[in-house]
TILOMI-675453 format. One record per residue (C-alpha): y, x, z; residue number from 1. Coordinates in nm, 3 decimals. Each point is the difference from the previous one (the first is absolute). Layout:
<sites>
Y,X,Z,NUM
...
</sites>
This chain:
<sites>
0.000,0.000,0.000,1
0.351,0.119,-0.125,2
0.207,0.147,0.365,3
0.265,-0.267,-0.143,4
-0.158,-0.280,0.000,5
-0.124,0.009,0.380,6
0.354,0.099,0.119,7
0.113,-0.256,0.240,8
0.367,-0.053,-0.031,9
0.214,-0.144,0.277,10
0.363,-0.115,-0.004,11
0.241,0.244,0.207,12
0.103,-0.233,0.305,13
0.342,0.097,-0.083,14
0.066,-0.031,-0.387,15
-0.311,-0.149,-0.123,16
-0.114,0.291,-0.215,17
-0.370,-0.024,-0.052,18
-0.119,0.329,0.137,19
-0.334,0.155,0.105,20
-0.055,0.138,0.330,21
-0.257,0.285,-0.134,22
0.183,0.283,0.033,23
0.302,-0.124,0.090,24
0.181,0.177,0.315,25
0.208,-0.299,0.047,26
-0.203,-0.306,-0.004,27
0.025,-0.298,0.015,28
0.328,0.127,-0.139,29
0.054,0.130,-0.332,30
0.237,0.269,0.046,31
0.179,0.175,0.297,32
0.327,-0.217,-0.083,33
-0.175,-0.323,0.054,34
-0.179,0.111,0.341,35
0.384,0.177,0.137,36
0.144,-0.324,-0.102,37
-0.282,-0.191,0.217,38
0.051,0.210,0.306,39
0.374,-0.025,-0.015,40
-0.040,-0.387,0.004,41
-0.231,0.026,0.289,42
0.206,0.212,0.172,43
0.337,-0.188,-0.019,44
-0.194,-0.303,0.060,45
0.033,-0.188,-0.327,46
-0.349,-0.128,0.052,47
-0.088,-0.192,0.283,48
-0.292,-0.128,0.150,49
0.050,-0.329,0.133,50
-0.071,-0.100,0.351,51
-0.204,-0.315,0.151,52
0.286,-0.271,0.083,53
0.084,-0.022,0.359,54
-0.200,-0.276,0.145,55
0.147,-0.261,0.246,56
-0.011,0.106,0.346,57
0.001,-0.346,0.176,58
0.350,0.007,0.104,59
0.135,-0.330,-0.039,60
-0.253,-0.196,-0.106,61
-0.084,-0.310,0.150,62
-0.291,-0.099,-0.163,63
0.084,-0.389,-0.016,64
-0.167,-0.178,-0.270,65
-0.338,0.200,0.037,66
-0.263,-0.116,0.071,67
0.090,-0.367,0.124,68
</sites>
């Protein structure tokens, strides 16, 4: 079988370059520029990972209606 045709090819998270990950020193990023630019939007906190909604701590609440 041709080394081609069992490359697997995988978009770059960044700019959606198909790009293999054999032999590549950056993946799952296709060049150096694409994995700098993904650190520096880590690092001044462009991403975020959102958090589990505060949940009601009873304060307040009455509870008429339930259960009656």
């Amino acid at each position: 079988m041709d080394m081609l045709m069992t490359m697997v090819l995988r978009p770059c998270p960044c700019c959606r370059i198909p790009t293999s990950w054999e032999g590549n020193a950056f993946k799952p990023f296709c060049s150096e520029r694409c994995r700098t630019q993904d650190l520096g939007a880590w690092s001044s906190e462009s991403y975020r990972i959102p958090e589990k909604p505060q949940e009601e701590d009873g304060e307040g609440w009455t509870g008429e209606g339930e259960g009656d």
